[in-house]
C-alpha positions in Angstrom: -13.2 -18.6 -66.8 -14.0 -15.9 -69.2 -14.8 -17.4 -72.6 -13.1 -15.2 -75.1 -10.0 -16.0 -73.3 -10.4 -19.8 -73.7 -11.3 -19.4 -77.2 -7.9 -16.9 -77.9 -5.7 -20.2 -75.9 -7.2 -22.5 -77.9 -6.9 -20.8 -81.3 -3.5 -20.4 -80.3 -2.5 -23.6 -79.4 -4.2 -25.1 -82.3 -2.1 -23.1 -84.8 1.0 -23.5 -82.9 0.5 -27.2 -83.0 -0.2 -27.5 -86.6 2.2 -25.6 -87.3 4.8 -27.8 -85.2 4.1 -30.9 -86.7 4.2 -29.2 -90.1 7.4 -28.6 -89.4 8.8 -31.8 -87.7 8.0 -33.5 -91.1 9.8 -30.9 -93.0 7.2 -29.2 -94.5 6.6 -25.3 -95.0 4.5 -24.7 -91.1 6.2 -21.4 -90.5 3.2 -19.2 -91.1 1.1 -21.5 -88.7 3.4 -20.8 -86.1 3.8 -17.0 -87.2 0.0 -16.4 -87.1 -0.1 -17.7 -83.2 2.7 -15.6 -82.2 0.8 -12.3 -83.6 -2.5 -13.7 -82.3 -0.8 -14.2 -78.5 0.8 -10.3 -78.8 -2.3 -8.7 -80.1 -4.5 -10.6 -77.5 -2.0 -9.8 -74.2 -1.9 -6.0 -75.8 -5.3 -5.5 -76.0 -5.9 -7.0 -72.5 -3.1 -5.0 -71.1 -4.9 -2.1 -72.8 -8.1 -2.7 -71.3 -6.7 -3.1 -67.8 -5.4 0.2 -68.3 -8.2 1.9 -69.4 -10.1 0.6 -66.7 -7.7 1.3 -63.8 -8.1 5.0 -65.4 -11.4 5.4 -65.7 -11.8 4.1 -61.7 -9.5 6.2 -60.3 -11.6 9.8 -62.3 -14.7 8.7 -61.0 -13.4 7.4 -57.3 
């Protein structure tokens, strides 16, 4: 499995859960949870990106 992509879950899920539990005992945890949402969009746009780019780029040269 491609490392980078590990790393990006994990981040994620790390500041997702810290942010949960922040929350659960009523403390300020929004931002946590903020920060993984951008994180996931950016990551799943830039991969989307680079699929396209690369699906391009095949089909000039082919």
């Amino acid at each position: 499995m491609n490392r980078a992509l590990v790393f990006e879950l994990s981040s994620m899920s790390l500041l997702a859960m810290a942010g949960v539990l922040l929350v659960a005992n009523q403390l300020p945890g929004w931002g946590l949870i903020t920060s993984a949402g951008i994180l996931a969009l950016v990551s799943i746009s830039l991969r989307a990106h680079k699929a396209k780019s690369q699906t391009v780029a095949a089909t000039v040269q082919g």
